[in-house]
Phi, psi and omega in degrees: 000311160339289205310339187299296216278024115297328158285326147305345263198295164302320164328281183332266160347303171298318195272309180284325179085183179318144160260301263223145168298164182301161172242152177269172169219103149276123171233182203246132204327324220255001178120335183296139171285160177245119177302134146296150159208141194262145208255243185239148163204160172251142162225117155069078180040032195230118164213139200261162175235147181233192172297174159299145191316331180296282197348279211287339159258032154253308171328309167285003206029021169344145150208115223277133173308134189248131180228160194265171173279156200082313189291193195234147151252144205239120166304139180191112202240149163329283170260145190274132194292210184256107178303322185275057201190341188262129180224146162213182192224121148234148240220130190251190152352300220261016197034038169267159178235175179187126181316051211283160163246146166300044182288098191051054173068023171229155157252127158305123164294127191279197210249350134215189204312170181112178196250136180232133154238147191246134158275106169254138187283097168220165194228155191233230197233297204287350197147205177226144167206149170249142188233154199223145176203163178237179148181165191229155191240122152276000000 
C-alpha cells in the first residue's frame, strides 16, 4: 500500500501540470552561475505579486556579479516562453532604462562601468513571470 502513494502523487502532477512558472538560469560568458530571483507572476490563473524588483534584492541581500564590459550572459529558461513576449530592462545608477533583446539565448552586457539590475519578462501558454538579477561592470 506504502508503494501507491508515489504514483498517485505523479498522477497528480501529470494530470494539474507545474502550479509555478518555468524556472530561469543566467551564467556568465565564462560559466559562472548568476543567482536569480522571481519576481510576481501569474500561472495558470493564480497570481502572486512581490516587491519591487529593488525592494526584493535587498530583501534577499543579493550581492550582484562583477563582469567586464561588452561580455554576455547566456539565458536558459525550463520551457522556452513566447518569443516575441520575452523583454528585459535594465535599469543602471542614474535609474535610466533601456530596452534589450534576448539573442540567441544571449544578453549583451553593457560598455559601461556601474552597477544594473536587470528584470526579464517572460510569457507562456500558462501565464507570466518576471525574473531579477543584478551586476555590476568594471
Amino acid at each position: 500500500m506504502k508503494n501507491i502513494y508515489p504514483l498517485v502523487l505523479l498522477i497528480c502532477l501529470i494530470v494539474t501540470g507545474c502550479s509555478t512558472p518555468p524556472s530561469l538560469e543566467i551564467s556568465s560568458q565564462s560559466g559562472d552561475e548568476i543567482k536569480i530571483i522571481e519576481g510576481s507572476y501569474c500561472w495558470k490563473q493564480k497570481c502572486v505579486d512581490k516587491l519591487t524588483p529593488n525592494e526584493l534584492l535587498e530583501k534577499n541581500n543579493y550581492k550582484p556579479i562583477t563582469l567586464p564590459a561588452n561580455s554576455y550572459v547566456k539565458v536558459r529558461f525550463d520551457k522556452i516562453p513566447t518569443s516575441s513576449d520575452v523583454h528585459l530592462q535594465s535599469v543602471n545608477q542614474n535609474e535610466s532604462s533601456v530596452q534589450q533583446q534576448i539573442v540567441d539565448n544571449r544578453i549583451t552586457l553593457p560598455n559601461q562601468a556601474g552597477n544594473y539590475i536587470y528584470l526579464i519578462f517572460a510569457t507562456w501558454e500558462s501565464g507570466s513571470a518576471n525574473y531579477i538579477f543584478s551586476i555590476t561592470i568594471e
